[in-house]
C-alpha positions, 0 to 999 in steps of 0.5 A, spaced: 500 500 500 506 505 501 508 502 495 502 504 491 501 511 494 509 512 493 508 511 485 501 515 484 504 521 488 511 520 483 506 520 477 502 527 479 509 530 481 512 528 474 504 531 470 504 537 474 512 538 473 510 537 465 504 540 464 509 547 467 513 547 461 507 548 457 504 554 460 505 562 460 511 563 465 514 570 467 521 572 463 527 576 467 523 582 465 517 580 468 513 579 462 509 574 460 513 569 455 512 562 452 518 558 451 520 552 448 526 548 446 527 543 440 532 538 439 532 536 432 538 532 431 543 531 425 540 538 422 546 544 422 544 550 424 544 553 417 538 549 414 535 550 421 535 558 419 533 557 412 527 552 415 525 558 419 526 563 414 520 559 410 517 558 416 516 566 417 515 568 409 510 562 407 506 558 414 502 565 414 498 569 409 503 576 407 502 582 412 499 576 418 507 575 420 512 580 419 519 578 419 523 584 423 530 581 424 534 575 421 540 575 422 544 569 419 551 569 421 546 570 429 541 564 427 535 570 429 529 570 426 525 576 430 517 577 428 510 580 430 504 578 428 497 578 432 491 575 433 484 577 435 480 576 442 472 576 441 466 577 446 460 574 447 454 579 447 447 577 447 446 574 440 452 575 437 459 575 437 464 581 436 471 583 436 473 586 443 480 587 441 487 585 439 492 581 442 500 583 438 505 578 440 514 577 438 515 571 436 523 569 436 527 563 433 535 562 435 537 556 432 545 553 434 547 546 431 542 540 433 537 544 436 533 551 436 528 555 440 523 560 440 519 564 445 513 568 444 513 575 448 511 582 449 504 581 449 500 587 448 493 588 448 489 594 443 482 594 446 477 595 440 471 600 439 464 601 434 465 607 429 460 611 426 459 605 421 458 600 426 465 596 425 470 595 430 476 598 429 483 599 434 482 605 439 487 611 436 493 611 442 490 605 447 495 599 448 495 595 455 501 590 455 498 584 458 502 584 464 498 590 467 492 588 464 489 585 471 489 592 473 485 596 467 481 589 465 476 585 468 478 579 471 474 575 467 476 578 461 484 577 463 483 570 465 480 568 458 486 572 454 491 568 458 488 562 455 487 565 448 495 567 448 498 560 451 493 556 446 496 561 440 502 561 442 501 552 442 498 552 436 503 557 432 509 553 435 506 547 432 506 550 425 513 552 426 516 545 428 512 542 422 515 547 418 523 545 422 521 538 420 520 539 413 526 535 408 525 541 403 523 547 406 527 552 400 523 552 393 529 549 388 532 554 384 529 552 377 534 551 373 535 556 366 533 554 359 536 554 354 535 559 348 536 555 341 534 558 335 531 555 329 534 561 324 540 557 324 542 550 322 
């Protein structure tokens, strides 16, 4: 019976320990951030770069993720994007506001990382014509949302940043696992011409 209830405690310890890992924690700055580490032996870190490279210019629609910063002889890749968080009225749903974030990719031989952070929240409002739009001049960075937002509100954008940030890591880790990432180079055809024999 000791036995037993050794081995459950040991098993709820080892669920919670990795149920930790993949969450939102706080960074040296105080700021929220989603990390990951990623072994991918075999692979150096050039061809993870240019993966990631791919990943940034191809997994999203053009203007949905901006590559700000790629530095190949670094192995950084830096970009942003955002996505939006909506609330329930009576009968419909509408867009309460946006939710921006950094996305960074570091790779070294064998492995790479990335983490989302600097999550900001821009609140949305009804114009004139009866579209949500961005307030002029209004941004709140989730790390003090608890005291401008209800507390019901920040707990549900919590969760839609850490289930972004989980789907959005998914689609880069199928993107580092692709053989061919690069489109080829086509090669130049040859010109002939029929004039001359």
């Amino acid at each position: 019976m000791k036995n037993i209830l050794i081995a459950l405690v040991c098993v709820l310890f080892v669920k919670s320990a990795s149920a930790q890992t993949d969450s939102l924690a706080f960074d040296e700055n105080d700021k929220y951030i989603y990390y990951q580490t990623v072994t991918q032996e075999g692979l150096s870190a050039d061809t993870l770069y240019s993966r990631g490279l791919y990943f940034f210019k191809s997994a999203y629609p053009k203007g949905k993720l901006k590559l700000s910063t790629a530095d190949k002889a670094q192995g950084v890749l830096v970009g942003s994007s955002g996505f939006l968080v909506s609330k329930k009225s009576f009968v419909t749903t509408h867009e309460d506001g946006e939710i921006t974030y950094t996305l960074r990719v570091e790779v070294k031989d064998n492995k790479y990382r990335y983490w989302f952070t600097d999550f900001v929240y821009v609140p949305y409002q009804r114009n004139r014509y009866n579209v949500y739009e961005a307030v002029p001049g209004v941004t709140i960075p989730m790390e003090k949302a608890k005291d401008k937002l209800d507390k019901r509100d920040v707990t549900e954008f919590l969760n839609r940043m850490l289930l972004n940030s989980r789907k959005v890591g998914a689609v880069l880790r199928s993107y580092m696992l692709k053989i061919s990432a690069l489109p080829k180079e086509q090669k130049k055809i040859n010109k002939i011409s029929t004039k001359e024999w």
